[in-house]
ZATORSE-347366 format. One record per atom (N, C-alpha, C, O): chain; residue number from 1; y, z negated, x negated; residue in three letters. Coordinates in nm, 2 decimals, decimal comma. Example, Ala and Ser with C-alpha at 12.3 -4.5 7.8 and 13.67 -1.06 7.14 Angstrom:
<nodes>
+-------+-----+--------+--------+--------+-----+
: chain :   n :  north :     up :   east : res :
+-------+-----+--------+--------+--------+-----+
:     A :   1 :  -0,57 :  -0,78 :  -1,32 : ALA :
:     A :   1 :  -0,45 :  -0,78 :  -1,23 : ALA :
:     A :   1 :  -0,33 :  -0,78 :  -1,32 : ALA :
:     A :   1 :  -0,33 :  -0,85 :  -1,42 : ALA :
:     A :   2 :  -0,22 :  -0,71 :  -1,28 : SER :
:     A :   2 :  -0,11 :  -0,71 :  -1,37 : SER :
:     A :   2 :   0,00 :  -0,79 :  -1,29 : SER :
:     A :   2 :   0,11 :  -0,80 :  -1,34 : SER :
+-------+-----+--------+--------+--------+-----+
</nodes>
This chain:
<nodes>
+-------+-----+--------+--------+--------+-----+
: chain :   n :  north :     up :   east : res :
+-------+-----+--------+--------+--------+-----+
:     A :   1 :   1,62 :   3,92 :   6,55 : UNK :
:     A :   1 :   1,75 :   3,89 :   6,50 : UNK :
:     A :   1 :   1,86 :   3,90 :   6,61 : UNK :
:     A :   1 :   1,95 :   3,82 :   6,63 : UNK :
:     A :   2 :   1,84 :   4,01 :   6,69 : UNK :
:     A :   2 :   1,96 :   4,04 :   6,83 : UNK :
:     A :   2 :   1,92 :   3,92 :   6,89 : UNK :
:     A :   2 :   2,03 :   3,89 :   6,93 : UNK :
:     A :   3 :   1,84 :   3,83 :   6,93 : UNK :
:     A :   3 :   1,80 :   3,72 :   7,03 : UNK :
:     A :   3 :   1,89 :   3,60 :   6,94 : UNK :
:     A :   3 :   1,95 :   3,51 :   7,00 : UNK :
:     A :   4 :   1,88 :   3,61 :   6,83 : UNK :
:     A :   4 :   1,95 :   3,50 :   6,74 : UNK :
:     A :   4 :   2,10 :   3,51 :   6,74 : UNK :
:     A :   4 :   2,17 :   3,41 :   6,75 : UNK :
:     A :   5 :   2,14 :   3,59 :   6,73 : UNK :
:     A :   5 :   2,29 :   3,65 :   6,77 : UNK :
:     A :   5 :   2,33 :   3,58 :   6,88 : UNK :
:     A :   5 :   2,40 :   3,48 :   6,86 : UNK :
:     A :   6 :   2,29 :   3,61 :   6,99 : UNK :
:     A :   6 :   2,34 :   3,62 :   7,12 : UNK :
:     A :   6 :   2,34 :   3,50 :   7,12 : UNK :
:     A :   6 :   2,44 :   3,44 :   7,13 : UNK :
:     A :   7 :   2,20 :   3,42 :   7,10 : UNK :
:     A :   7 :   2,16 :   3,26 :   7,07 : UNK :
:     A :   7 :   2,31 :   3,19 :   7,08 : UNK :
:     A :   7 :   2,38 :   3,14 :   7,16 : UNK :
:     A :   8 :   2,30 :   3,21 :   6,90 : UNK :
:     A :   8 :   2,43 :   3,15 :   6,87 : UNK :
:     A :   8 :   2,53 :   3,17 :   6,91 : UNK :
:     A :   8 :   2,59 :   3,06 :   6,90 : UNK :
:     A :   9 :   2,64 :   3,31 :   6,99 : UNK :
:     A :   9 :   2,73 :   3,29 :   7,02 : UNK :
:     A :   9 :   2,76 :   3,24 :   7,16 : UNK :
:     A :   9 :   2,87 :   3,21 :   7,21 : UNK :
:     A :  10 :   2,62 :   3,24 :   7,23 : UNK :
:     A :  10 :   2,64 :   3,11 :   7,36 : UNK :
:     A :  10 :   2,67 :   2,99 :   7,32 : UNK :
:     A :  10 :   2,78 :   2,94 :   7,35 : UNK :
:     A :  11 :   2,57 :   2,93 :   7,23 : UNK :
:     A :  11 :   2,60 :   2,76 :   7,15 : UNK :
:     A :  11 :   2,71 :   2,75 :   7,12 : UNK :
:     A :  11 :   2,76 :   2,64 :   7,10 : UNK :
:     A :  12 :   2,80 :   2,86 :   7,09 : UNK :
:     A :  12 :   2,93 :   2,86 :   7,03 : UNK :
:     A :  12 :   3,03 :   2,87 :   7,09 : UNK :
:     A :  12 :   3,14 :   2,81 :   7,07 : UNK :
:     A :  13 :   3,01 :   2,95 :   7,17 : UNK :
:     A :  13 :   3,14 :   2,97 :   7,34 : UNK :
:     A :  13 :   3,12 :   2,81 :   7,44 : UNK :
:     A :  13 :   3,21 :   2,74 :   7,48 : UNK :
:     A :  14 :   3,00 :   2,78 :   7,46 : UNK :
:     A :  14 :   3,00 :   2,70 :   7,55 : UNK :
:     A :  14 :   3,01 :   2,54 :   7,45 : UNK :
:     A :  14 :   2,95 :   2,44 :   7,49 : UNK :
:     A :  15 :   3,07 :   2,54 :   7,33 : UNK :
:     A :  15 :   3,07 :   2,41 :   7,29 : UNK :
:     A :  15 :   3,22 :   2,44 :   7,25 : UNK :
:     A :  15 :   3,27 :   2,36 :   7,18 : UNK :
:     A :  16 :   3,28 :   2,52 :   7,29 : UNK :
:     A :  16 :   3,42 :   2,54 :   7,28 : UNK :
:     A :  16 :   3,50 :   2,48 :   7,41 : UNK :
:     A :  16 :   3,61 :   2,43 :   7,41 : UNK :
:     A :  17 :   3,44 :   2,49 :   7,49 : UNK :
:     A :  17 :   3,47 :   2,48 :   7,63 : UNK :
:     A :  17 :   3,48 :   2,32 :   7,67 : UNK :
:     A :  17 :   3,43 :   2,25 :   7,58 : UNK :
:     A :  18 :   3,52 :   2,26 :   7,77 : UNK :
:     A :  18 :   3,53 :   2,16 :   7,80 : UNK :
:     A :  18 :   3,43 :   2,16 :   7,90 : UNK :
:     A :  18 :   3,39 :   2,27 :   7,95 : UNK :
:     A :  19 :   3,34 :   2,00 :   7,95 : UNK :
:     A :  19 :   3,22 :   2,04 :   8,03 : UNK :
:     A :  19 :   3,32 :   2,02 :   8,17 : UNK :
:     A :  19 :   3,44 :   2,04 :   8,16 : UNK :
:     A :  20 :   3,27 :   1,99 :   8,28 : UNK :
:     A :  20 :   3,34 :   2,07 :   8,41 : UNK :
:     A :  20 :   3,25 :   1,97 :   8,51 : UNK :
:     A :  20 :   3,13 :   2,00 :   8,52 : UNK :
:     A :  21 :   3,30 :   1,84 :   8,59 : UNK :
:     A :  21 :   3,19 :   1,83 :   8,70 : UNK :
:     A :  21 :   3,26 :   1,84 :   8,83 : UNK :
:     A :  21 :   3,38 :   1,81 :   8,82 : UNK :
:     A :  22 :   3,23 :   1,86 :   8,93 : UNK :
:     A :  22 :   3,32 :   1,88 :   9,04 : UNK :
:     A :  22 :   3,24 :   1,85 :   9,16 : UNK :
:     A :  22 :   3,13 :   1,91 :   9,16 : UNK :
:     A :  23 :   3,27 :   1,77 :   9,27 : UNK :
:     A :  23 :   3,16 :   1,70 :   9,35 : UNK :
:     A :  23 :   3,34 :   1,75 :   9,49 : UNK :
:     A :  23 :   3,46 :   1,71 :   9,48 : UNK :
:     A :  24 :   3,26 :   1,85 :   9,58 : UNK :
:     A :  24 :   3,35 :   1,85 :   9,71 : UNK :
:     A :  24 :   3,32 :   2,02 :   9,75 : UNK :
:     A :  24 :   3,23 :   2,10 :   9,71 : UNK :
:     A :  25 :   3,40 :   2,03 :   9,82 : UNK :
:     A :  25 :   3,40 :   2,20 :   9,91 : UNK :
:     A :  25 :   3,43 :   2,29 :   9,79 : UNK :
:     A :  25 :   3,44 :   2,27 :   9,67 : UNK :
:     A :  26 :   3,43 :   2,41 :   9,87 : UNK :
:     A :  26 :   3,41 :   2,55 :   9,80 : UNK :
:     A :  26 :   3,46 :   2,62 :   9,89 : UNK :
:     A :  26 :   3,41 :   2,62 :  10,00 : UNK :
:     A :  27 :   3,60 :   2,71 :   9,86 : UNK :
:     A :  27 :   3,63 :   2,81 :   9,94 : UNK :
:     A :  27 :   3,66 :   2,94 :   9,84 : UNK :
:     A :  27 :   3,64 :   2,94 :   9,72 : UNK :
:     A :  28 :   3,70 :   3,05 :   9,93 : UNK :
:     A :  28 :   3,72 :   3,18 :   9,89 : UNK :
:     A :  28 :   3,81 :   3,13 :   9,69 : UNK :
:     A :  28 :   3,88 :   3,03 :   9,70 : UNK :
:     A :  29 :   3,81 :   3,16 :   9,64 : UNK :
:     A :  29 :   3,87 :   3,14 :   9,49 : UNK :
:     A :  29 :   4,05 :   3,17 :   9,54 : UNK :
:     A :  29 :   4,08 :   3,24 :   9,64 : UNK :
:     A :  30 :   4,17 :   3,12 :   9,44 : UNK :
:     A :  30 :   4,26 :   3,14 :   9,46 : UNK :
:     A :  30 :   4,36 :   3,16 :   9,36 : UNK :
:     A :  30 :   4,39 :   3,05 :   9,31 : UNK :
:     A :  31 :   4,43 :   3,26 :   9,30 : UNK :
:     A :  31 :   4,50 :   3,29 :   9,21 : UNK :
:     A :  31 :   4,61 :   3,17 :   9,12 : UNK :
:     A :  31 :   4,62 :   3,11 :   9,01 : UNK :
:     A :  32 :   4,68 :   3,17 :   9,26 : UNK :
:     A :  32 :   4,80 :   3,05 :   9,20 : UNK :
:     A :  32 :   4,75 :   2,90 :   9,27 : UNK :
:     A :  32 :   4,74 :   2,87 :   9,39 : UNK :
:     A :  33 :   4,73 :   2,84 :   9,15 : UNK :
:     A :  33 :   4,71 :   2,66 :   9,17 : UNK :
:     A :  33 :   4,82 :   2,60 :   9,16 : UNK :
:     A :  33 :   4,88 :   2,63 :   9,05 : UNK :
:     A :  34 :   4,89 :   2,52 :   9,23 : UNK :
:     A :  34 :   5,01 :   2,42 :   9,20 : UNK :
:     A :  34 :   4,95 :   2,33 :   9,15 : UNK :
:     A :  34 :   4,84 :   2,29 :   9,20 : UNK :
:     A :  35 :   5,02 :   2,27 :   9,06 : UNK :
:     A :  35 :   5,00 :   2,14 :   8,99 : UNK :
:     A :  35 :   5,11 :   2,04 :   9,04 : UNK :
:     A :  35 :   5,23 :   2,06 :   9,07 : UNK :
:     A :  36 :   5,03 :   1,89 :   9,03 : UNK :
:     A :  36 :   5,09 :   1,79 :   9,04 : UNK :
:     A :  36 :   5,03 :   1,67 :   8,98 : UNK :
:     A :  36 :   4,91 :   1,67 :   8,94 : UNK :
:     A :  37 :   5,15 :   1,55 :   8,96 : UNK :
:     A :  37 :   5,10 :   1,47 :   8,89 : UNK :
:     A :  37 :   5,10 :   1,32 :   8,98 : UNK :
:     A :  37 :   5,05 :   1,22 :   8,93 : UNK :
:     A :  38 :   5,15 :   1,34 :   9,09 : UNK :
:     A :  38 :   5,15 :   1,20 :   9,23 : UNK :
:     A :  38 :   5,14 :   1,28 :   9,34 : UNK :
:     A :  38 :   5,20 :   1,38 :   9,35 : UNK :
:     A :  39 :   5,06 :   1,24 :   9,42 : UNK :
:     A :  39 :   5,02 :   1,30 :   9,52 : UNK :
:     A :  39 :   5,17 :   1,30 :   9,65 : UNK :
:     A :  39 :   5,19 :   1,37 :   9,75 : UNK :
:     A :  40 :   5,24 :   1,20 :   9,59 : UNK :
:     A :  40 :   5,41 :   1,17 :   9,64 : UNK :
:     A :  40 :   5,48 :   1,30 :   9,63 : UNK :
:     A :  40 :   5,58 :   1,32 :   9,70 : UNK :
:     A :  41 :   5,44 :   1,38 :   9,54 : UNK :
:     A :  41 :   5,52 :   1,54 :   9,51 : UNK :
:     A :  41 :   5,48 :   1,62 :   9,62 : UNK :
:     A :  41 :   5,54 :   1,71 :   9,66 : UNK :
:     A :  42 :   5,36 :   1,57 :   9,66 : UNK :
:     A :  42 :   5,30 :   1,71 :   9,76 : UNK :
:     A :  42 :   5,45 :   1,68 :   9,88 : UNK :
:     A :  42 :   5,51 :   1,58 :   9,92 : UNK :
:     A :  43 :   5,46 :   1,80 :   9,90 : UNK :
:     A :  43 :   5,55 :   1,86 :  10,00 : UNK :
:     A :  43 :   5,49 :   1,94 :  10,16 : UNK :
:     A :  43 :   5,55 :   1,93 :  10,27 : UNK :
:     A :  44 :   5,40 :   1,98 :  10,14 : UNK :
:     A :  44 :   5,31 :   2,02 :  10,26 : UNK :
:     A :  44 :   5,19 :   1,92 :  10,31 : UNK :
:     A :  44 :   5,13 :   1,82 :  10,25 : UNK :
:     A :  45 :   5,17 :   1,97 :  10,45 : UNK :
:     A :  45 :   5,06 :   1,91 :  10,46 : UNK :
:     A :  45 :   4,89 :   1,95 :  10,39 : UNK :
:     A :  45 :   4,84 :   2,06 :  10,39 : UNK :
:     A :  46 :   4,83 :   1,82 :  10,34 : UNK :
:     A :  46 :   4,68 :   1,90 :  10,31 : UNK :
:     A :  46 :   4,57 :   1,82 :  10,29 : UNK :
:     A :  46 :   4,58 :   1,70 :  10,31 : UNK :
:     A :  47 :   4,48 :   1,86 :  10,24 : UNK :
:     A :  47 :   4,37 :   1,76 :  10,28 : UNK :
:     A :  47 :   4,25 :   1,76 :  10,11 : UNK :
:     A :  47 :   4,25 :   1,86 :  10,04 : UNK :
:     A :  48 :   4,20 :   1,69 :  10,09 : UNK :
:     A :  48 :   4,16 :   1,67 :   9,94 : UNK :
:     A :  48 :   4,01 :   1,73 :   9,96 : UNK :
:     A :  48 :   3,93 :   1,71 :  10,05 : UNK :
:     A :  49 :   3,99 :   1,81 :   9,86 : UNK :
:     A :  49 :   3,91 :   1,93 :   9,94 : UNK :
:     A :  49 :   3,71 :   1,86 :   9,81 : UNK :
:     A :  49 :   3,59 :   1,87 :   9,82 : UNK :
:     A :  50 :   3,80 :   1,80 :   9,70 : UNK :
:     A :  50 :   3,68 :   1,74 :   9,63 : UNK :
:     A :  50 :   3,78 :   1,69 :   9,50 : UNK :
:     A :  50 :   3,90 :   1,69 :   9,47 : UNK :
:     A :  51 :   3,65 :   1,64 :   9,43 : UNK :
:     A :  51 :   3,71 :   1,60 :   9,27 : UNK :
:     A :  51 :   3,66 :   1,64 :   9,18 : UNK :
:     A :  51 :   3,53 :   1,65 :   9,18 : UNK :
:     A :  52 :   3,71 :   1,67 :   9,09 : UNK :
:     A :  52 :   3,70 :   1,76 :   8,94 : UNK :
:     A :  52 :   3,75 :   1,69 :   8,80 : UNK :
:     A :  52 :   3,87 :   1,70 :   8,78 : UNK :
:     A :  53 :   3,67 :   1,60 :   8,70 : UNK :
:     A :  53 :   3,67 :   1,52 :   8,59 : UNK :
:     A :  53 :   3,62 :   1,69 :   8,52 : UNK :
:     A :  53 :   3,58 :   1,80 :   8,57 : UNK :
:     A :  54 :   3,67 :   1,64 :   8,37 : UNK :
:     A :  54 :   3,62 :   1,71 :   8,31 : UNK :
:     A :  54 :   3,62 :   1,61 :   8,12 : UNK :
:     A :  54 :   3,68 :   1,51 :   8,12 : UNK :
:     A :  55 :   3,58 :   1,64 :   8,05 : UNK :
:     A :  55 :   3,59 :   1,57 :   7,94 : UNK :
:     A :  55 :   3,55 :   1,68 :   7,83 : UNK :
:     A :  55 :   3,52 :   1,79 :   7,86 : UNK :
:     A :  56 :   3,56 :   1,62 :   7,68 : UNK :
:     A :  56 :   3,55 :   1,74 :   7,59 : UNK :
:     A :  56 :   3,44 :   1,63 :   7,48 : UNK :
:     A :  56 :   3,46 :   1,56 :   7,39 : UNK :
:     A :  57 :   3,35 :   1,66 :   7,53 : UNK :
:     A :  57 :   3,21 :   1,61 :   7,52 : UNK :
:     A :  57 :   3,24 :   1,53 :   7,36 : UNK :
:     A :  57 :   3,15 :   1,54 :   7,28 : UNK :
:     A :  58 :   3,33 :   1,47 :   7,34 : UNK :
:     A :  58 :   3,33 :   1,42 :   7,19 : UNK :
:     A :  58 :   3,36 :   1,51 :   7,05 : UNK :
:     A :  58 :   3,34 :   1,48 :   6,93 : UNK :
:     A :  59 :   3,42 :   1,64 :   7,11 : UNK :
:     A :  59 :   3,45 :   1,78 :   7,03 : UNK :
:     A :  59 :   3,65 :   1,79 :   7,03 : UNK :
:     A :  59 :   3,74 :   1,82 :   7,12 : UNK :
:     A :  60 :   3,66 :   1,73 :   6,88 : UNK :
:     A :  60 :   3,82 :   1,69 :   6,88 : UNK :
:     A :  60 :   3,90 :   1,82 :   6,90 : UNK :
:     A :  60 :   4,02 :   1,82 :   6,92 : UNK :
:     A :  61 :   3,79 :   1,97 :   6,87 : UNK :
:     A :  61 :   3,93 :   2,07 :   6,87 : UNK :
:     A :  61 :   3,93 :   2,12 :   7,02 : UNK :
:     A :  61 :   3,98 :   2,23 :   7,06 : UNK :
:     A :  62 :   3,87 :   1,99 :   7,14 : UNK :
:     A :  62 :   3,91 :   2,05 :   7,26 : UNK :
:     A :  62 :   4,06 :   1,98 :   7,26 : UNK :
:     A :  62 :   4,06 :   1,92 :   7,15 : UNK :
:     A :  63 :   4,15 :   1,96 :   7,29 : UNK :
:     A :  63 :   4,28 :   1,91 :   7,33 : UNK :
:     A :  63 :   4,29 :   1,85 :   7,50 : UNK :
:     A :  63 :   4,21 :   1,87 :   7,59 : UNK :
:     A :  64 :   4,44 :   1,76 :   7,50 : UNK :
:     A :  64 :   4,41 :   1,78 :   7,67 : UNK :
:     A :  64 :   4,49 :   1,93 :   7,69 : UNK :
:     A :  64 :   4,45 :   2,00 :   7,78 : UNK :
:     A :  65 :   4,58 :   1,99 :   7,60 : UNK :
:     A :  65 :   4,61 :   2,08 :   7,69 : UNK :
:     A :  65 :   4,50 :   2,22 :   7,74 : UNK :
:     A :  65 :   4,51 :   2,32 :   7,81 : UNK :
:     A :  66 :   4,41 :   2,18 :   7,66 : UNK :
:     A :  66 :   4,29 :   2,25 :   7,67 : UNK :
:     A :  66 :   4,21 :   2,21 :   7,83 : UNK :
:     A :  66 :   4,17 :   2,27 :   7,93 : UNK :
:     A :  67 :   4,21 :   2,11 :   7,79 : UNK :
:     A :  67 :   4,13 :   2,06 :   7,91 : UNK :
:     A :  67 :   4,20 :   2,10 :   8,04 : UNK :
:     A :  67 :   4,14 :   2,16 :   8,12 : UNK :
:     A :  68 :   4,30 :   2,07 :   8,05 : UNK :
:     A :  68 :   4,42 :   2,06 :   8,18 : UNK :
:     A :  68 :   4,40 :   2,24 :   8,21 : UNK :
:     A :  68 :   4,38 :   2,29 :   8,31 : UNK :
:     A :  69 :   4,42 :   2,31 :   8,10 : UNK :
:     A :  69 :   4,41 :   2,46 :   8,15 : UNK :
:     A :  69 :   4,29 :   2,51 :   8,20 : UNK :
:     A :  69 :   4,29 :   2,56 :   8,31 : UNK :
:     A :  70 :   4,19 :   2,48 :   8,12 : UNK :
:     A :  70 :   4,05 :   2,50 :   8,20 : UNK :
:     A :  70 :   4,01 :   2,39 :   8,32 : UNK :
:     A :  70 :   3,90 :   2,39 :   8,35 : UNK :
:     A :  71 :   4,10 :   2,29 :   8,40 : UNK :
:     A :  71 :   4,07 :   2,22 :   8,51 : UNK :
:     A :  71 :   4,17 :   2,31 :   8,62 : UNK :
:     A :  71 :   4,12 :   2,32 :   8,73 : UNK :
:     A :  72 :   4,30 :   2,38 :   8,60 : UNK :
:     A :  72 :   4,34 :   2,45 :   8,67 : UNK :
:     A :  72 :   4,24 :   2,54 :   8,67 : UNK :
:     A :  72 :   4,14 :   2,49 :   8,73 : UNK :
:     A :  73 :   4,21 :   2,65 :   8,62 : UNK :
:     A :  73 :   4,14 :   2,75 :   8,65 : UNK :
:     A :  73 :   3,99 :   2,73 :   8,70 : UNK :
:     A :  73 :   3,93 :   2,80 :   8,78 : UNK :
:     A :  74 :   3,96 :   2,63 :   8,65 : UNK :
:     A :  74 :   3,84 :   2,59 :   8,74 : UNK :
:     A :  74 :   3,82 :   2,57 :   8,92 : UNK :
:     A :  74 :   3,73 :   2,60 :   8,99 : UNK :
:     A :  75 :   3,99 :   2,49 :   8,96 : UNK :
:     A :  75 :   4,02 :   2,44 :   9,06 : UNK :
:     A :  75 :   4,09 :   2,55 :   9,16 : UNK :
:     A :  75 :   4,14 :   2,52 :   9,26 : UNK :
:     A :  76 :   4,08 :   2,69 :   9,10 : UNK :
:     A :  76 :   4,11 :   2,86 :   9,12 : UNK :
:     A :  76 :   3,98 :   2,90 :   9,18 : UNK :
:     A :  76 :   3,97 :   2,96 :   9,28 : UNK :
:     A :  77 :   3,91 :   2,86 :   9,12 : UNK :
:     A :  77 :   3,77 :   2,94 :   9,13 : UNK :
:     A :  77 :   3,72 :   2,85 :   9,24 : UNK :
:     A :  77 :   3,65 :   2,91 :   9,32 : UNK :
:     A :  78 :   3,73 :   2,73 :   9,27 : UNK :
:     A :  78 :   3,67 :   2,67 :   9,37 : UNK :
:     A :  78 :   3,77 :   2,68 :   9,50 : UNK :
:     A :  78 :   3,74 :   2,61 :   9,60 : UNK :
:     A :  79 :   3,86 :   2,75 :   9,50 : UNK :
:     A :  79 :   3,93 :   2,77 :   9,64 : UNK :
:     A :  79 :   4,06 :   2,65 :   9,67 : UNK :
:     A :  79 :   4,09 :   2,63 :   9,78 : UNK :
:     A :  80 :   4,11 :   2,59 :   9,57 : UNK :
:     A :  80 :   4,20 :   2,45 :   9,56 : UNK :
:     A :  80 :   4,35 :   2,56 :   9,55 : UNK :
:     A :  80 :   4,39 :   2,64 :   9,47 : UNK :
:     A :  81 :   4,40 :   2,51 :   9,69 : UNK :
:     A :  81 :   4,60 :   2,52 :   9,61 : UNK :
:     A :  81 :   4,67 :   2,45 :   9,51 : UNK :
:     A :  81 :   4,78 :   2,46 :   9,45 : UNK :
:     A :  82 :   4,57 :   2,36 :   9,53 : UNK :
:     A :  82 :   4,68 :   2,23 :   9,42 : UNK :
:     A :  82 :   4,58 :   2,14 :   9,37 : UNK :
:     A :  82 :   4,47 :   2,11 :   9,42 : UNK :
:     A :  83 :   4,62 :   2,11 :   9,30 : UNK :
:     A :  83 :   4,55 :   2,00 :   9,19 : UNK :
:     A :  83 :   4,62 :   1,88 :   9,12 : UNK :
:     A :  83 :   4,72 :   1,88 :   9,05 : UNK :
:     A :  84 :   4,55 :   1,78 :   9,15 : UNK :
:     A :  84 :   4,66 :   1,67 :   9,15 : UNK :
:     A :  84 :   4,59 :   1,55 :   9,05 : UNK :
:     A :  84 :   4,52 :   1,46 :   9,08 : UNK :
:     A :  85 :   4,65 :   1,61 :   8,88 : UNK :
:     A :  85 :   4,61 :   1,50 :   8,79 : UNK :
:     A :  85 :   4,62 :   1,36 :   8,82 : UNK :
:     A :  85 :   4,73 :   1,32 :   8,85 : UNK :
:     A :  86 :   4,51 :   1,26 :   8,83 : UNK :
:     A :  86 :   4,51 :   1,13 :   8,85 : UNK :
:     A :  86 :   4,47 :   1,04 :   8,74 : UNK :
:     A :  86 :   4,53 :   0,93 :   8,75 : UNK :
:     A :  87 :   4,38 :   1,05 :   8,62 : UNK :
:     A :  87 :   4,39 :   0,96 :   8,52 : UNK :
:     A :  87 :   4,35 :   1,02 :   8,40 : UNK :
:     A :  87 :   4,28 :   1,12 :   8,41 : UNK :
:     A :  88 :   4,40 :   0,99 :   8,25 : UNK :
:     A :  88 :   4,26 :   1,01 :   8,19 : UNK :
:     A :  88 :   4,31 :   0,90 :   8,06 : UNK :
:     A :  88 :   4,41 :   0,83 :   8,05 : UNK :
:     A :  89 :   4,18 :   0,94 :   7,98 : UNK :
:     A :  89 :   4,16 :   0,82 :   7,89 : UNK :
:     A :  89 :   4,10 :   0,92 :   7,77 : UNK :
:     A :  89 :   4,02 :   1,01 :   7,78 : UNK :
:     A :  90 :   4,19 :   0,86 :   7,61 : UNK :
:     A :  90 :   4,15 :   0,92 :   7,49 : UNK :
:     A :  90 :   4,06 :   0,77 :   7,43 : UNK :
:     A :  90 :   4,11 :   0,66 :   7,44 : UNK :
:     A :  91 :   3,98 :   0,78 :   7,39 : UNK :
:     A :  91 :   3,92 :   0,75 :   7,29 : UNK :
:     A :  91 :   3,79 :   0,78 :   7,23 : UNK :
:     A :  91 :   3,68 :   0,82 :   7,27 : UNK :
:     A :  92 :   3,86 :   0,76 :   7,04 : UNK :
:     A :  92 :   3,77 :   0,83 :   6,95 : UNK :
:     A :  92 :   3,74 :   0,97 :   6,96 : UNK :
:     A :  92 :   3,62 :   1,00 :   6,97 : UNK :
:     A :  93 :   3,86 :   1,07 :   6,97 : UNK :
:     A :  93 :   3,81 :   1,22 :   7,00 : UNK :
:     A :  93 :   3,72 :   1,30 :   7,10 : UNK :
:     A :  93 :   3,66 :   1,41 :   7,08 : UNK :
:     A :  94 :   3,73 :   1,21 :   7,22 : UNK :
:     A :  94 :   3,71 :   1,15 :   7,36 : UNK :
:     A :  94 :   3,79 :   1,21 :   7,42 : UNK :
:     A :  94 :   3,89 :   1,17 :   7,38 : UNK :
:     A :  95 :   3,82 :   1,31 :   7,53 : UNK :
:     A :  95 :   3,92 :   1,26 :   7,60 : UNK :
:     A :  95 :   3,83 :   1,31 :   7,73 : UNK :
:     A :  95 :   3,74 :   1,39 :   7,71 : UNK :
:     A :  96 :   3,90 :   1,24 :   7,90 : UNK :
:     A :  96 :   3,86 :   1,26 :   8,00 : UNK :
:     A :  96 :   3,93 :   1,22 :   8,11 : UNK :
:     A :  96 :   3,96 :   1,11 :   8,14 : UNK :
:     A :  97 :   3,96 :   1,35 :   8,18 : UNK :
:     A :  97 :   4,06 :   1,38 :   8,24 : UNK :
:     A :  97 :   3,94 :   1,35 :   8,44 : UNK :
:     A :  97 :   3,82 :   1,36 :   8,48 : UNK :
:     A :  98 :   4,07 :   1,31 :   8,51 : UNK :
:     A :  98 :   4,01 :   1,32 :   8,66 : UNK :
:     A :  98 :   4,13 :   1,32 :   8,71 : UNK :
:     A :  98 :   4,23 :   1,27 :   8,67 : UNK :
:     A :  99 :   4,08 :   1,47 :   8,87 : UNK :
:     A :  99 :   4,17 :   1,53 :   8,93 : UNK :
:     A :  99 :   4,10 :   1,51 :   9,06 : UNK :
:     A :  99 :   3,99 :   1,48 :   9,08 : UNK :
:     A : 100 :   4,23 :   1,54 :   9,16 : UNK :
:     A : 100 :   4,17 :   1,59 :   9,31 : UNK :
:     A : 100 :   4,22 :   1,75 :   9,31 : UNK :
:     A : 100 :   4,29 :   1,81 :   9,23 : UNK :
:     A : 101 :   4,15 :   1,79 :   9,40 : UNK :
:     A : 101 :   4,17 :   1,93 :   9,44 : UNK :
:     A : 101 :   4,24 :   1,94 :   9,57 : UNK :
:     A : 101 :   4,25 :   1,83 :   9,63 : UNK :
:     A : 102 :   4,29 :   2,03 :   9,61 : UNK :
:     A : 102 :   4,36 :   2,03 :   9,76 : UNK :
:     A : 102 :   4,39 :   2,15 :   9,84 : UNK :
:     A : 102 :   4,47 :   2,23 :   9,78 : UNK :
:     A : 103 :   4,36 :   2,18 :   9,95 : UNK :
:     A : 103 :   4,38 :   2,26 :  10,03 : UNK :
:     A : 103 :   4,49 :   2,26 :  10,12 : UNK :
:     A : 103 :   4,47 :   2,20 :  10,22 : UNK :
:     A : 104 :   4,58 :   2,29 :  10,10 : UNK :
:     A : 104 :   4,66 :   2,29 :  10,23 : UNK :
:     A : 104 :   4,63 :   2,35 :  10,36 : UNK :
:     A : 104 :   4,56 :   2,45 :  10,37 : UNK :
:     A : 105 :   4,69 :   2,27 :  10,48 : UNK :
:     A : 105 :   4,65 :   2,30 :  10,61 : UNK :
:     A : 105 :   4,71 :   2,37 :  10,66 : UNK :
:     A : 105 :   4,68 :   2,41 :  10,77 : UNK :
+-------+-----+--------+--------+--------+-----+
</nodes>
């Protein structure tokens, strides 16, 4: 029964969650992420360190502001100063979001 427990509240945490793919570098993790929404706003110099989509697998109580919060903090743990929303698209309780990450120089 304790194996059944645990079971279920993984199936349950991780279908809460938005899935996560991220294809680029990895540095030390970083507290504060800046956000942007045109790469025109960046003010410093820096260099695009990878990219990070994430989508909410067809599960309508993910939201985007769900998603957007868990792509910052994901883009924390991968060592990004900034993260720079570039598209997404809703359909049918769908949604899916694509970002760059960014390191400054």
């Amino acid at each position: 029964m304790k194996n059944f427990t645990l079971l279920f509240f993984v199936i349950l945490f991780s279908a809460c969650s938005p899935r996560m793919h991220y294809l680029g570098d990895v540095f030390a993790p970083t507290l504060d992420v800046d956000v942007f929404y045109d790469e025109m706003d960046i003010k410093r110099d820096f260099r695009v360190m990878g990219q990070l989509s994430s989508d909410n697998q067809n599960n309508p109580t993910i939201n985007l502001d769900k998603i957007k919060e868990e792509m910052i903090k994901t883009a924390g743990q991968k060592g990004a100063d900034g993260i720079v929303f570039l598209f997404h698209e809703s359909y049918d309780n769908n949604n899916t979001v694509q970002s760059k990450l960014i390191k400054y120089r």
